[in-house]
Every structure is written in structure tokens, then in C-alpha cells.
N, C-alpha and C positions, 0 to 999 in steps of 0.2 A: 857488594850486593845489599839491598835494603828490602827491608821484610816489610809488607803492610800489613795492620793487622783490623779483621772486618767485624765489629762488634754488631748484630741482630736484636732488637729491641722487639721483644715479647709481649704485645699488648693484654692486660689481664680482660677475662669476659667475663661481665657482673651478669648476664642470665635476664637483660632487660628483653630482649625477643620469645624468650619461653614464657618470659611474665605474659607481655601482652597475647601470645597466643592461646596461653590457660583462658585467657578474657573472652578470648574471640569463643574458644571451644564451649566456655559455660553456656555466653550470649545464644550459639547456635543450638547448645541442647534444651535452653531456656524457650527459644524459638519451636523445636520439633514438640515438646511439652503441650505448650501453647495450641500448635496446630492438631495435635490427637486429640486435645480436649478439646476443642472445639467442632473438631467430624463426627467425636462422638455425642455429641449435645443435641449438633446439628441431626445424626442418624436416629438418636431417640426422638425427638420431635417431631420428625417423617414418622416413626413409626406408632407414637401417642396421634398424630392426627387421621392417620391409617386407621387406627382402632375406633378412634371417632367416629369416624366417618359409614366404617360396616356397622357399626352400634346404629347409629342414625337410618342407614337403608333398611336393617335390618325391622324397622318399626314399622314400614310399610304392613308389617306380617299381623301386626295388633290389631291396626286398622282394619284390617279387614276380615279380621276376625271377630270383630264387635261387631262390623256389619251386618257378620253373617250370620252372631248370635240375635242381634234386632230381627231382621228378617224372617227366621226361623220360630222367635218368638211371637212376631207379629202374624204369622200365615199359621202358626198353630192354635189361635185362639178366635172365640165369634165373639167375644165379649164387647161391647162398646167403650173403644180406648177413651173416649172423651169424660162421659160421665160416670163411668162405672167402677166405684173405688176398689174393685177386686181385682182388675185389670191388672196383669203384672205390670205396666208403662206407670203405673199411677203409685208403684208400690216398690219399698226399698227392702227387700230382706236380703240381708246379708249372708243367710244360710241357706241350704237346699232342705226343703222340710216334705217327710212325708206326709201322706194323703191320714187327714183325720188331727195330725194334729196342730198346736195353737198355739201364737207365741204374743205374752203378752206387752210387747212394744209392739207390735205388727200384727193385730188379729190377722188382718186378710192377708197377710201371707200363709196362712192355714191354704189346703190342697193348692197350693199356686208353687210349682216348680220352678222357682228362680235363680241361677246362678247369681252366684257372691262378685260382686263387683260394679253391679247394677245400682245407682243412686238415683230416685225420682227429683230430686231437688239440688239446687249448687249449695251448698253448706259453706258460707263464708269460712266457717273453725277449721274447715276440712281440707288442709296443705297437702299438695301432691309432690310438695319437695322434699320435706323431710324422712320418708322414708318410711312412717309409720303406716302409710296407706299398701305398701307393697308386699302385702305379704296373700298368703293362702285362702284369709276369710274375708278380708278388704277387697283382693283384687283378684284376676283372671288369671292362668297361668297359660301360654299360647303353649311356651314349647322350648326346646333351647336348639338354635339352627345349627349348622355344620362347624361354625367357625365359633361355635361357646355363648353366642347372645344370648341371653336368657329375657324373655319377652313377655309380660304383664300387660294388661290393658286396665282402665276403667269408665265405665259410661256413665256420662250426670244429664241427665234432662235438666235445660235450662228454663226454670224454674223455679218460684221463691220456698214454698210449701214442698213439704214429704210426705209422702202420702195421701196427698190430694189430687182428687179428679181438675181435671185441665179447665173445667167450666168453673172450680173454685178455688180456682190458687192462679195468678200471675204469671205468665211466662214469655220466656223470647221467643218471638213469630216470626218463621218465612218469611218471602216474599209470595204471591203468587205461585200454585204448581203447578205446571203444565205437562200435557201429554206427549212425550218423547217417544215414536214410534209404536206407539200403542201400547207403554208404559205409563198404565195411569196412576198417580197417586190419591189413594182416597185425602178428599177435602176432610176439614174440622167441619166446618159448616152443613155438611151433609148428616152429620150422625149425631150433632149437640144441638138444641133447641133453648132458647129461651136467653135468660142475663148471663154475662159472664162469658158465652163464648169466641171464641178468634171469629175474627175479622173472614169475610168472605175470599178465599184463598190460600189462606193463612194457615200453618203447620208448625207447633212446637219444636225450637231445634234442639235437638243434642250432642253432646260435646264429649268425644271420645279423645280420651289420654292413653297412650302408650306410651312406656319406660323398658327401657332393653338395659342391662347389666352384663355389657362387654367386660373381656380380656383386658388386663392392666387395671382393674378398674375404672371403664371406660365407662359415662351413663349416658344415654340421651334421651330426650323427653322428645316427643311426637303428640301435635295435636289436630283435630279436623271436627269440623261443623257438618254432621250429617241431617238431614229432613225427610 
């Protein structure tokens, strides 16, 4: 009887499949990285142009609060806006002043109730970017809406002069105004006589800036040509 005998060869494992699979796991946690930072980039950015953007509609609110302070200023006085240098249109006071007293960069704003924000003239020096103009005695304060805007306006008569009646200082004119369902707007020409005054038709324009101070720090600037 003959024995066979069956020797099994043991192959040693060097551990080359767990190498490249630590590779694969880094790659794929290198990948999920990758993609959270960038949802998250992507989801701040939706939501910085979000805030933009309520900042931005939110300025509608300025506008038409300057309108309504023009308006109100305009139907509450009989003064002649064209040539009469008391007229508040013709006059920058940057303070609310009471009745009797007199300031002397601005006589006639003596008894003239002007809200602070109001500029007779465009002041090249006068940046509505930097920030200096946004405060309490420079500018207007509308209000701050539901969603945290906080809403400033400023009005400039376009205009080269401050403090001068419209028949002696330079300014940007109208076109033509016309009567819109029996919305008349008084002419220049009606109420100024002699050199110096607009053109037949023709009405001073000015130029309302609102600035809203959203959420995140969000700013938008808002501007509109009213007449």
C-alpha cells in the first residue's frame, strides 16, 4: 500500500485590496466634502440675493414718501416757489427750526419748517455712497418694514445753486407738463416773470435717493426723477 502525501500552499495576503479601498473611501469622503460645501455656497447665495432683492422693493417705501413729503410741502405753502427765496423748494435746512428763530448759514430757513433731508441744489462733494449722508440730520427716516429694512430717503433739486430762487440759479428742466385727467401741474412760466426763468413748459426736476439697510447687511440704493 502506498501513501500519497498532499502538501497545500498557503498564499501570503500583502493587504493590496484594503490599500486601494482606504483610496477609494478617502476619494468618496473627499467627494461628499466637496459637494456640502458647495450646497452650502450655493444656499447662502439664494439667500444673500433674497435679502437683495426685499432691500431693493423695499425702497419703493422712500419714494413715495418723499413724494408725499414734496406734495404736502408744496399744497401747504402760497409762497411763490419760483422766485421767492423763502420758499422752502428754494432752501436747504438741514434742521427743523422753530418759529422766530435764525440760523446763520440759512437765514430763510428762520419760521420755514423743513424736514432734514431736503437739498435745494446737487452738491458735487455730496456722496450718497459713503454713508456719511445716512444718518438722522442728513437724511429722512421712513421706518423699518416687517422684514428689518430700515428705509432713509434724500431729495436734491437738480440744481447748481443752494439756496437760490429757480429764476437765479441753473437747473435741470421738464419736458413740457401736461394735464392728465384734470391733474394740472402749475407751469414755471406762470408764476416767474422777466430773465432767468424756464422755458415755457418747463419744471425743475428732482431727484429722490432711497437707501434701505437690510438683513445680512444687505444695501440697496433706489433712485427716481420726479417733477
Amino acid at each position: 500500500m502506498s501513501y500519497h502525501t498532499h502538501y497545500s500552499h498557503v498564499n501570503k495576503q500583502r493587504g493590496v485590496v484594503l490599500f486601494f479601498t482606504l483610496i477609494a473611501l478617502l476619494a468618496m469622503s473627499l467627494a461628499a466634502v466637496a459637494l456640502i460645501r458647495s450646497v452650502d455656497t450655493s444656499s447662502m447665495i439664494a439667500g444673500n440675493l433674497a435679502f437683495k432683492q426685499s432691500a431693493t422693493n423695499a425702497g419703493d417705501a422712500g419714494i413715495e414718501a418723499a413724494v408725499a413729503w414734496l406734495a404736502a410741502t408744496d399744497a401747504s405753502t402760497t409762497l411763490p416757489v419760483v422766485s421767492d427765496p423763502t420758499h422752502p423748494f428754494n432752501l436747504t435746512c438741514l434742521e427743523v427750526r422753530p418759529a422766530g428763530t435764525s440760523n446763520p448759514t440759512d437765514p430763510g430757513c428762520a419760521n420755514v419748517d423743513v424736514t432734514p433731508g431736503y437739498y435745494s441744489n446737487v452738491d458735487p462733494n455730496l456722496s450718497l455712497t459713503n454713508g456719511l449722508v445716512w444718518n438722522d440730520v442728513n437724511s429722512v427716516l421712513v421706518g423699518t418694514d416687517d422684514t428689518g429694512n430700515e428705509i432713509r430717503y434724500v431729495i436734491q433739486r437738480m440744481c447748481r445753486d443752494a439756496n437760490t430762487p429757480l429764476n437765479l440759479t441753473q437747473c435741470l428742466y421738464s419736458g413740457a407738463s401736461e394735464d392728465k385727467n384734470g391733474q394740472a401741474i402749475p407751469l414755471a412760466q406762470d408764476i416767474c416773470q422777466g430773465a432767468g426763468c424756464p422755458k415755457a413748459g418747463q419744471i425743475p426736476q428732482i431727484r429722490i435717493t432711497a437707501r434701505v439697510q437690510g438683513v445680512k447687511n444687505a444695501v440697496s440704493y433706489i433712485q427716481s426723477f420726479v417733477y
